[in-house]
C-alpha positions in Angstrom: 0.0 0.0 0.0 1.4 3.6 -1.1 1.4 6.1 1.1 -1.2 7.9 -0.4 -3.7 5.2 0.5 -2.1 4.4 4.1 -4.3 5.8 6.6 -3.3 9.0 8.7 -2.4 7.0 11.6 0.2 4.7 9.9 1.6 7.6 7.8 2.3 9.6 10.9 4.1 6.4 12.6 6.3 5.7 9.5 7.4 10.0 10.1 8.3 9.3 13.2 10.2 6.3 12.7 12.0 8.5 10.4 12.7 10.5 13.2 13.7 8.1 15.8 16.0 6.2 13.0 17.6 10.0 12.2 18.6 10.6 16.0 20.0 7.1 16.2 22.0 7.5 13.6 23.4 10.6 14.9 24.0 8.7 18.3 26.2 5.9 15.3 27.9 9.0 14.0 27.3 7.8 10.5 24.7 9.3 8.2 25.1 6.2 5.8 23.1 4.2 8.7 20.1 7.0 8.7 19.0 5.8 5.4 19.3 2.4 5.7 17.2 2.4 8.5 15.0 4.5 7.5 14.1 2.2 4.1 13.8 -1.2 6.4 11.2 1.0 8.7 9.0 1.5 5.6 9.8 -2.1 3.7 9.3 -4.0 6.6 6.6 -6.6 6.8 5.2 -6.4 10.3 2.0 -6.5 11.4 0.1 -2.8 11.6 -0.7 -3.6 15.0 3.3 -3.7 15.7 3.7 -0.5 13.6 2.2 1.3 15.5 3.7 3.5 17.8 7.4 2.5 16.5 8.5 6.0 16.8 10.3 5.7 20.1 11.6 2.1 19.5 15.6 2.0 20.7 17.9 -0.1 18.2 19.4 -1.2 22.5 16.2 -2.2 23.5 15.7 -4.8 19.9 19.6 -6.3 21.0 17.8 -7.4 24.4 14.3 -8.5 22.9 16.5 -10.6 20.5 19.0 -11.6 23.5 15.6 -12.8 25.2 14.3 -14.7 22.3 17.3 -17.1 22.5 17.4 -17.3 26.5 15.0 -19.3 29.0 14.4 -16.1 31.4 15.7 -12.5 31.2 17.9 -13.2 34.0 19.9 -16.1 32.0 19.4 -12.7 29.0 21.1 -10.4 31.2 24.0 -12.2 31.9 24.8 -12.8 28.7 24.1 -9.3 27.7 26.6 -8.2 30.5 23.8 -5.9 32.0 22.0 -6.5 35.4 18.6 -8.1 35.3 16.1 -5.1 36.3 17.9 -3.2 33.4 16.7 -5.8 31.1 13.5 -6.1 32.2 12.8 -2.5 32.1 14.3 -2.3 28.6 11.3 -4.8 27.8 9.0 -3.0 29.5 9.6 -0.2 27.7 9.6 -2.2 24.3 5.9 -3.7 25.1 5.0 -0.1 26.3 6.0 1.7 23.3 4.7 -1.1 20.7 1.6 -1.7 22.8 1.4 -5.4 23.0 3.2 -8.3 25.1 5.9 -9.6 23.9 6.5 -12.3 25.6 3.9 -14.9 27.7 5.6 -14.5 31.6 3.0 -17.3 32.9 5.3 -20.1 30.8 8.9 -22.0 31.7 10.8 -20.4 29.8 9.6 -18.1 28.5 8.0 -17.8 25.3 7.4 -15.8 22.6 3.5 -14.2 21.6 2.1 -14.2 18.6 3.5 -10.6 18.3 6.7 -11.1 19.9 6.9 -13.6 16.5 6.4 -11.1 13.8 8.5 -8.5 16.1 11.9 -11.1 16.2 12.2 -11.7 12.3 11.8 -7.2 11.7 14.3 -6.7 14.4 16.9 -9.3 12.8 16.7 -7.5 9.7 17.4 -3.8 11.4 20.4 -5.0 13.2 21.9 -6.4 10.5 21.5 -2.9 8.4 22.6 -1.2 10.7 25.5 -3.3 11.5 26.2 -3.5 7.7 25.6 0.2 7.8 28.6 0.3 10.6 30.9 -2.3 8.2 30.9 0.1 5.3 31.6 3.2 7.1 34.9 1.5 8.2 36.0 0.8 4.9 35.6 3.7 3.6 37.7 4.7 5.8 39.9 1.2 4.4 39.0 -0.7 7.7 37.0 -3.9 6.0 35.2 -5.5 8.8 31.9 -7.7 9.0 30.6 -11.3 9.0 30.4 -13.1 5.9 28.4 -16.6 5.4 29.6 -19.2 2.7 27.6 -22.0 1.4 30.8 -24.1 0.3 30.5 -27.4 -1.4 32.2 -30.6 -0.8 34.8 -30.3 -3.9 35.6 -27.3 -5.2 37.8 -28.0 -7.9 40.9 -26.3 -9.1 40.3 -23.6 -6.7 41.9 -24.3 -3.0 39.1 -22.6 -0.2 42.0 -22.9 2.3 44.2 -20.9 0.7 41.6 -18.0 0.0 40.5 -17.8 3.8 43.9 -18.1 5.2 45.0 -15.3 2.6 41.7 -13.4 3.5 42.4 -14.2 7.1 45.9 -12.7 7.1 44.9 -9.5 4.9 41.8 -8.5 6.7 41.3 -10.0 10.5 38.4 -8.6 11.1 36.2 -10.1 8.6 34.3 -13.3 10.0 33.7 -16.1 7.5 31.1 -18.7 8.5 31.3 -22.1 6.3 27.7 -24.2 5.7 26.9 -27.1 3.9 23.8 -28.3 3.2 22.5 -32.2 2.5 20.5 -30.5 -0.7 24.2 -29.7 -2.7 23.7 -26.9 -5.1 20.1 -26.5 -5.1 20.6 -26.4 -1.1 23.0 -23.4 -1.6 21.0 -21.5 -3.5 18.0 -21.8 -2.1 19.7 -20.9 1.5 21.1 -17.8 -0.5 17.3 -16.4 -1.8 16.5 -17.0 2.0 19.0 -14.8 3.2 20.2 -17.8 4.9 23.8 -17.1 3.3 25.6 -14.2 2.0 27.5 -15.9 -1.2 26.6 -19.4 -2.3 29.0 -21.9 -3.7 27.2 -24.1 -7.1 28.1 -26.4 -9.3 26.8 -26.5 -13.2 23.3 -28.1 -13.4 23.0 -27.5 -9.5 19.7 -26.1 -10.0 17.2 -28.8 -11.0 14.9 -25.9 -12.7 17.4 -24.4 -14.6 15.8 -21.0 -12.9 18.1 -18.6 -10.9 15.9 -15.6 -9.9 17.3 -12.6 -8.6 20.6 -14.4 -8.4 24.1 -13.1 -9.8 26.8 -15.9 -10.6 30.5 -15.5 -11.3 31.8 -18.0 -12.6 35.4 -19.7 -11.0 36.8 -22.9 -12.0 36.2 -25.7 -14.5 37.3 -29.2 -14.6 36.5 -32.3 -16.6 34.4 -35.4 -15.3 36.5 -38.4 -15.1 35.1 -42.1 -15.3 36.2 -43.9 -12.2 36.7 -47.9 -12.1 39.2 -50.2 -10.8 43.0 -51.2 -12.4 40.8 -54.5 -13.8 37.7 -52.9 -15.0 36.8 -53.6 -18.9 37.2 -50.3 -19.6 40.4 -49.3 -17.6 42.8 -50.2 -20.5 41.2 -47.3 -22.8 42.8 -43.3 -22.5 39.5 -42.4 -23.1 35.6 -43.4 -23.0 32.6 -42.5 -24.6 29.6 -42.0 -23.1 27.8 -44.5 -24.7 30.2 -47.3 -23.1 29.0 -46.2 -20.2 24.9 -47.1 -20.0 25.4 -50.7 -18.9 27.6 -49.7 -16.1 26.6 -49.5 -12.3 27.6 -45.7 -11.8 26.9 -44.6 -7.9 26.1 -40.6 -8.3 25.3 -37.6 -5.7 21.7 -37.1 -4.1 19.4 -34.9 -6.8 20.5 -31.0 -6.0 24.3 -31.9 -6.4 25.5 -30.5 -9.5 27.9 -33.7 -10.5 24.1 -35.9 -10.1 22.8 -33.1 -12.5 25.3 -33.7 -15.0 25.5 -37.5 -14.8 21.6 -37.5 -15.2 21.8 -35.5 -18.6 24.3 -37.9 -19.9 22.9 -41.2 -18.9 19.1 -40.2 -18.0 17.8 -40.3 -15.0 17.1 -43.2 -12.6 15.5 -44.1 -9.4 17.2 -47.0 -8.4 21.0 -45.2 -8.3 23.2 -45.8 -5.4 23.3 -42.5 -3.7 26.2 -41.1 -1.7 27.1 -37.5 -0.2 30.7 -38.3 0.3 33.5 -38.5 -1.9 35.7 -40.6 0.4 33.3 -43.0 0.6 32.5 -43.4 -2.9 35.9 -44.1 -3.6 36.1 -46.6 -1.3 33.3 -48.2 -2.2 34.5 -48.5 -5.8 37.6 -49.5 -4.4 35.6 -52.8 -3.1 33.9 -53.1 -6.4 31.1 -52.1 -5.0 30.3 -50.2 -8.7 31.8 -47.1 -10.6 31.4 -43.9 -10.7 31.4 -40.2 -12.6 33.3 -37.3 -10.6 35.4 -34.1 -11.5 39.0 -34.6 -11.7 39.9 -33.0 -8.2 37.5 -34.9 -6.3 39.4 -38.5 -6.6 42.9 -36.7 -6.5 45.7 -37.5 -3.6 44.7 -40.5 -1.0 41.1 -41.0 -2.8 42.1 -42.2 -6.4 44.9 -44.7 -5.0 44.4 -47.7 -6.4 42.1 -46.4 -8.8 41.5 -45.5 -12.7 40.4 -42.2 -14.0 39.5 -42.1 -17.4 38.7 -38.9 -19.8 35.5 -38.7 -21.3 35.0 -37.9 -25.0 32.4 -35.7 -24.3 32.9 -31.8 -23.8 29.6 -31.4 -22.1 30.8 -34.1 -19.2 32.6 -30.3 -17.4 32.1 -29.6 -13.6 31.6 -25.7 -13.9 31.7 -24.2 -9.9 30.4 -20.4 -9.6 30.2 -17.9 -6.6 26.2 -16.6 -6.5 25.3 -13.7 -4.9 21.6 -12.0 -4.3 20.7 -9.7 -6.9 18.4 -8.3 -4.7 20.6 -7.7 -1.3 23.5 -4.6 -1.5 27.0 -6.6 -0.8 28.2 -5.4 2.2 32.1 -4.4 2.2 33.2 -7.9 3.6 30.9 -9.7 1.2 32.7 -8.0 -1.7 36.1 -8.6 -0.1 35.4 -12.3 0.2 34.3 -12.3 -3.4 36.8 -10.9 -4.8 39.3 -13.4 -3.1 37.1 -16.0 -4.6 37.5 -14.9 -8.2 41.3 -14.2 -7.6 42.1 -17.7 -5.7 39.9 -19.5 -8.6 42.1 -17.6 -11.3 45.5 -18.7 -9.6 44.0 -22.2 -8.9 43.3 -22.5 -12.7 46.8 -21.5 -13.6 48.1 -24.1 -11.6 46.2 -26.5 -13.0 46.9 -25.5 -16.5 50.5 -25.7 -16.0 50.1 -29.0 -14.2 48.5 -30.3 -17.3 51.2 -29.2 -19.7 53.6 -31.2 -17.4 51.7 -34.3 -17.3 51.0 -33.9 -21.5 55.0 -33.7 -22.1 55.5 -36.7 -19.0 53.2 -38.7 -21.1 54.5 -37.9 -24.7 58.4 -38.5 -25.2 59.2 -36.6 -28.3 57.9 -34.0 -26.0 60.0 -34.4 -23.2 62.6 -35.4 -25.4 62.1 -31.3 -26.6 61.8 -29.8 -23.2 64.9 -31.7 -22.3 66.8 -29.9 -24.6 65.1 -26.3 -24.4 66.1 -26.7 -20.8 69.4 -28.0 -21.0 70.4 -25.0 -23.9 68.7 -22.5 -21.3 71.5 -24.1 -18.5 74.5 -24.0 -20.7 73.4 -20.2 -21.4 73.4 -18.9 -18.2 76.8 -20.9 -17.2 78.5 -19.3 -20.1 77.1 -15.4 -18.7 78.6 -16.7 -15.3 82.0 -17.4 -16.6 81.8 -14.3 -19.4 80.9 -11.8 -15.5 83.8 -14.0 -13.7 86.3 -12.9 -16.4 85.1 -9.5 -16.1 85.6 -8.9 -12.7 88.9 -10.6 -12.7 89.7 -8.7 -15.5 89.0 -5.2 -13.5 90.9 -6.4 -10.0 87.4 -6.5 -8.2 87.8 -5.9 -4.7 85.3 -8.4 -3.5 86.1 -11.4 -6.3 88.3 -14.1 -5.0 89.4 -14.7 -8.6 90.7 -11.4 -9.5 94.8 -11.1 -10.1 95.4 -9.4 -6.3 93.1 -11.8 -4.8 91.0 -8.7 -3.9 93.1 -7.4 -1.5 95.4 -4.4 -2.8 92.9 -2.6 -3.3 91.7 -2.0 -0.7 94.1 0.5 1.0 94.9 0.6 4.0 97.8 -1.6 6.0 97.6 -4.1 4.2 96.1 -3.1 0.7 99.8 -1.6 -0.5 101.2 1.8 -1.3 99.3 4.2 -3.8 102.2 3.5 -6.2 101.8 -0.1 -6.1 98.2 0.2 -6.8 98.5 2.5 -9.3 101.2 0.0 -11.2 98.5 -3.0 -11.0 95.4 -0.9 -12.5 97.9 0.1 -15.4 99.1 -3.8 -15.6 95.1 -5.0 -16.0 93.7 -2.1 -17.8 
């Protein structure tokens, strides 16, 4: 409803919510937070009855009601607030005064929410964390990034190493906070969590999303690797370099739950089924095709190091079988400054990650081919023999010049150097004109 139509009563609350979010603000010191709160004041989707009389409401006084929504009695809310227990009851008090309603039902063990104090806890979530984004970007514009970032991750994330992005994050900015989740429903589970506002950036692989729809959602795009066939030494098809899909719609593949992205792919290849052998573990599926329990599809990186020993990857001759991983972000939240930070190391640890891998590849490709290595043998060797010969050519030079500090020049270094034992000026004078 515009406010045009509102009536008189709920236009002159939303003024004065204006008002009390201005003289807040001022108390912050930050005119950035004035609008923000301003904006969640008039978005928000709380009952009318709540709205009214919001004017007075203190951003303190929502930090206790929330404090007291996750404690059994406002004594056990006190404490952990650090403040004595009559202050927090009066800042109640004065919450249920000003809004007009009970908050909370006093006659239960713990305490419990009302109907009221329900529709109050989700609005005040939502103000602190404006205004505590509002906070994070004033610091860095002032270049102090700070702020809490969640990350839906995923089990594999390919070429690009998460460790070394949050250790690196970790050492350039301490005082961003980056909370990891993982969710049972893979991809689909990660973006779903990130329309909720669940998570701040969302980890997903290609075909993650079973609808192929990605509303309000931005991805950038990090790493891509190739789907490998995975089978033991013994396997039929383990003698081959590569495999075709075909060969493989007799075999017994064990894939990823439905959500996962690698399930997604496999299920365009080979068509769906509802009798696969499910698993939501990498480990364990290579163990179990260690036992021949069946085979499977993964990306490269997922069976490399301890989980592919004793096992055969195989290429596929398909360029659709590619494990795509992007970062999504809401199109309809503003990225706080520690959400863009973390991003941005995201896109920078996936481009160094894919460099590695590139140049691993090359290596393995001239390992595996011997005119090849055969080639780099010599390129290398010709590049050693070049820089011995600029040694010997700077060696001669010094010596040439008597350097003071080269052990191979004709005085050994040391008569020119002056002093008791560096010779008289004649004598020194004689060897420059002997090596000029």
């Amino acid at each position: 409803m515009g406010n045009a139509h509102a009536p008189a009563k709920l236009q002159k609350t939303r003024r004065n919510c204006a008002v009390a979010a201005r003289l807040q603000a001022r108390k912050l010191g930050s005119y950035a937070i004035i609008n923000v709160v301003q904006r969640l004041f008039s978005m928000l989707a709380i009952d009318r009855i709540l709205a009214v009389s919001m004017a007075v409401v203190d951003i303190r006084d929502l930090e206790y009601f929330l404090a007291c929504c996750g404690a059994e009695s406002f004594t056990a809310a006190a404490r952990n607030a650090h403040i004595v227990q009559s202050a927090m009851s009066s800042a109640i008090a004065r919450l249920e005064r000003d809004l007009g309603v009970p908050l909370f039902d006093r006659n239960a063990t713990p305490i419990a929410l009302t109907e009221q104090g329900v529709a109050l806890q989700a609005g005040a979530k939502r103000i602190l964390e404006a205004v505590q984004a509002a906070r994070d970007d004033v610091a860095a514009v002032s270049g102090h990034v700070r702020g809490t970032v969640t990350l839906a991750c995923t089990l594999n994330t390919g070429p690009l190493d998460l460790v070394d992005v949050l250790a690196g994050l970790r050492d350039r900015y301490p005082d961003v906070i980056v909370k990891l989740r993982e969710f049972s429903a893979g991809s689909v589970g990660n973006l779903q969590a990130l329309r909720d506002g669940t998570v701040d950036i969302a980890l997903c692989a290609s075909g993650g999303d079973a609808t192929g729809e990605r509303p309000r959602v931005v991805l950038h795009h990090l790493v891509s690797e190739a789907v490998v066939f995975v089978c033991l030494p013994d396997h039929p098809l383990a003698g081959r370099d590569r495999v075709a899909v075909a060969d493989l719609k007799q075999e017994r593949i064990l894939r990823f739950p439905p959500g996962w992205g690698v399930r997604a792919i496999v299920d365009r290849a080979l068509g769906g089924t509802q009798s696969a052998v499910e698993i939501t573990d990498y480990t364990l599926m290579t163990r179990l095709v260690r036992a021949g329990f069946g085979t499977t599809l993964v990306p490269l990186k997922g069976i490399q190091g301890e989980r592919g020993q004793g096992l055969r990857a195989i290429p596929i001759d398909d360029p659709c079988m590619r494990w795509d991983l992007s970062a999504a972000v809401s199109a309809d939240r503003r990225l706080t400054a520690a959400t863009k930070t973390l991003l941005d190391a995201l896109i920078q640890g996936a481009r160094k990650g894919a460099a590695d891998q590139a140049a691993r590849l090359r290596f393995v490709t001239h390992r595996s081919n011997p005119a090849m290595l055969v080639a780099t043998y010599m390129s290398l060797k010709s590049i050693m023999f070049e820089w011995v010969r600029r040694i010997w050519i700077l060696m001669d030079h010094f010596a040439a010049r008597g350097c003071p500090v080269c052990r191979y020049s004709a005085c050994g270094g040391r008569r020119l150097r002056g002093g008791a034992s560096g010779g008289t000026g004649r004598e020194r004078r004689a060897l420059r004109g002997a090596v000029a």
